[in-house]
N, C-alpha and C positions, 0 to 999 in steps of 0.2 A: 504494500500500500504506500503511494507517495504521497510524504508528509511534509509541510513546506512550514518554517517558522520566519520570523521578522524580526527588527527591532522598526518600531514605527514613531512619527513624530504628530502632535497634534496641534501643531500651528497649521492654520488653514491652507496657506501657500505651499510650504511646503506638505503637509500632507497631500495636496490633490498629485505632487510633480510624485510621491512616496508610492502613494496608492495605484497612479498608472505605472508605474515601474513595477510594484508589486503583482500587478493583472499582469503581465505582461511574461514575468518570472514564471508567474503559477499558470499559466494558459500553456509556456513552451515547454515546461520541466512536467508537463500533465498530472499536474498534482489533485488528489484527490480530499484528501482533509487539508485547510488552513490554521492556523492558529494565532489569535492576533492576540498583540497585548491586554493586559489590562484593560478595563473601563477605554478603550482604543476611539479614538478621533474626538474625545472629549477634551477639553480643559482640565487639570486636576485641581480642582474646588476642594479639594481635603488637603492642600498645602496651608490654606487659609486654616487660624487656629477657632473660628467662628463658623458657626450656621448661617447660611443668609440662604432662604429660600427663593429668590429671584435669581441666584445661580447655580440652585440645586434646579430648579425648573428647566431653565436654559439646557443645564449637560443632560437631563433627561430628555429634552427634546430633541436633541441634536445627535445624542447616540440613537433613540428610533428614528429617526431619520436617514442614518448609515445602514439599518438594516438593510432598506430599499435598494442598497447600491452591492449589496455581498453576492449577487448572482454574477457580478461583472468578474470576480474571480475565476467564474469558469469552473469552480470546486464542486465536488460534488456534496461536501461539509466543510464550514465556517467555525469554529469553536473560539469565545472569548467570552466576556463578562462585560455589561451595561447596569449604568441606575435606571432600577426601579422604585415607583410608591407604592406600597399594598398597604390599607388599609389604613394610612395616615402614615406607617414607618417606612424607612429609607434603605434600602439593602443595595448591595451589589453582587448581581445574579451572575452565575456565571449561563452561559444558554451553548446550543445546538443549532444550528440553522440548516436547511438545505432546502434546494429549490421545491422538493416534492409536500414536505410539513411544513417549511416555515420557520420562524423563530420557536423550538422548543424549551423551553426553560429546563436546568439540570438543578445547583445547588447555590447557596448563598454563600457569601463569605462570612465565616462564625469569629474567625482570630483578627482582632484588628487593631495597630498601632497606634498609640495615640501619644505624638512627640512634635518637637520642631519639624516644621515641612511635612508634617505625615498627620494629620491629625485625622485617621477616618474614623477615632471613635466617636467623632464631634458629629462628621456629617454622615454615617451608617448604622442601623441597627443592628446588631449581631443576628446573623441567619441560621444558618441548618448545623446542629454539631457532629449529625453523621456523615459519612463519607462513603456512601456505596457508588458500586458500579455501574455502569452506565453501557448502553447499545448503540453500535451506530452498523449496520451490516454485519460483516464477521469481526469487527472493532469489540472490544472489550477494554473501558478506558476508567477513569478516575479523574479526578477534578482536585487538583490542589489551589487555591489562588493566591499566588505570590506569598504573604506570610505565611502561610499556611505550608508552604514547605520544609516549613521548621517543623511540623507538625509528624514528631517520625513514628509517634505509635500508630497513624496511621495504615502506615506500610505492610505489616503483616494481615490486616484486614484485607489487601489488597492483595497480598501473594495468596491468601486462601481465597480467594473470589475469583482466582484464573485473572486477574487484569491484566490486560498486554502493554498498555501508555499510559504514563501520567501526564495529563496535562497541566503544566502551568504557567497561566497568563501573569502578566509582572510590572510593577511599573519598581525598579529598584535603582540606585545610584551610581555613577562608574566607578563611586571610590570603592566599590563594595560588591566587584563582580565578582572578585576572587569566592569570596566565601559561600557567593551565592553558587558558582559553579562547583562549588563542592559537596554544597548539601542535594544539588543536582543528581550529582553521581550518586551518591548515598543513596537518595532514593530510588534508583536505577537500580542498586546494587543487592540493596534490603529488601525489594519487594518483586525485584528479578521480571522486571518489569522496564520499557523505555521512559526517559524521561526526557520529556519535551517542551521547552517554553519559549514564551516571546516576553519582550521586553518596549515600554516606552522610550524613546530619545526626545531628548527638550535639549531646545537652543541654549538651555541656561544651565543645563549641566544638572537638573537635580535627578531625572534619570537619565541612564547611562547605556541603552541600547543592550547588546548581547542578547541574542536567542542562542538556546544551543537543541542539542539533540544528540542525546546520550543513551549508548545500548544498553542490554539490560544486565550484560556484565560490568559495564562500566565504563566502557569504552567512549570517548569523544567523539562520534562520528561527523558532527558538523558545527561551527557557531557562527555566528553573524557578526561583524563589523563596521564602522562609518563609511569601508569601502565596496563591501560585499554583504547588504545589508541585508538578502534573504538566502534560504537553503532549503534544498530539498534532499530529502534521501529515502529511498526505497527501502521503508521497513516490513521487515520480514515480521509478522503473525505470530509465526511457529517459534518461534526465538525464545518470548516470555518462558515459555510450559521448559524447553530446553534447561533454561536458566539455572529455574527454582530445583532444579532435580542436582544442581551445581553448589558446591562451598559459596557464598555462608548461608543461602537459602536453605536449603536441606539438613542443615543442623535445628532450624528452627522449625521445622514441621513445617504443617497445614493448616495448622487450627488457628482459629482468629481468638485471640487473647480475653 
């Protein structure tokens, strides 16, 4: 299955020159799942340490309105994370899209940072604290969202649920790719499963781009850079199951904790 990751930016300008370069990646490379960052072609409104609901309005209307443009990928699925309101609270979903359903909704983000430049406890409600599996064809996938890959007891939930990728969307820093590409592998390695994300890029450096795409031994297979800002690679299915039957999977069973 070709899987194509990004690091994308959300300034208007540049994002539209981003997004046709991106169609254009994933139309030649015939990739069939995308993965876009984070809350992707928004503003990030949760750098501000305050609520203002005339710019939680604005990014919610301006990601459903990206929905409308994710057939021009040519993918045959879209995966990333938009605001939403239910029921008065603020969450950031992570969704499914494809031409034939639509925007399907998967899980919320439950872990959320609340510090300088990060403040999403301010502007999101904490969402779902489980972590199940998910369908997309013969996909078998997971949802981490950006902090949430800290989140390593996850992972054997996910080795006993047969999952094959984890996805994780990201808006994260360039001072702070190293670590984040490690807990990358980690969870590649713990749950014997691919780990795959995208990442935001800002003009102003608070995120820092890097997607990567990591096997499910561990291995680097691809990352993204300001020069080569997307990547595809043909992941193999059968790989996960391989994995887990492999050191350190198999020392820890099957059972979910």
């Amino acid at each position: 299955m070709h899987l194509t990751v990004c690091e994308l930016p959300h300034e208007p300008a540049a994002l539209e020159t981003a997004w046709r370069d991106l169609c254009v990646h994933a139309k030649h490379h015939a990739s069939e799942l995308v993965l876009l960052p984070e809350l992707a072609m928004v503003a990030p409104v949760w750098e501000r340490e305050r609520f203002d609901r005339v710019e939680w309005d604005r990014a919610e209307e301006l990601g459903n309105g990206w929905l409308s443009r994710l057939s021009e990928l040519g993918a045959r699925y879209v995966v990333s994370t938009r605001p939403v309101t239910s029921e008065g609270r603020h969450y950031n979903e992570g969704y499914i899209w494809s031409a034939d359903a639509g925007v399907v909704p998967l899980r919320r983000k439950y872990f959320l940072p609340d510090e300088t430049s990060c403040w999403e406890a301010q502007w999101f409600d904490r969402g779902d604290a489980a972590f199940p599996a998910f369908r997309a064809d013969a996909l078998t996938f997971g949802l981490n969202i950006c902090t949430e890959l800290w989140a390593l007891e996850t992972y054997a939930g996910y080795a006993a649920r047969g999952v094959q990728v984890i996805f994780s969307p990201r808006a994260t820093e360039a001072a702070t790719m190293g670590k984040w590409l490690s807990v990358g592998v980690v969870a590649a390695v713990r749950s014997g499963a691919y780990s795959i994300s995208s990442n935001r890029v800002e003009a102003a450096g608070t995120c820092g781009g890097m997607g990567w795409i990591v096997g499910p031994d561990g291995e680097i297979l691809a990352v993204t850079t300001p020069k080569v800002p997307f990547a595809t690679v043909d992941v193999d299915l059968g790989a996960s199951a391989r994995s887990r039957k492999r050191y350190p999977c198999y020392v820890f069973g099957t059972e979910t904790p």
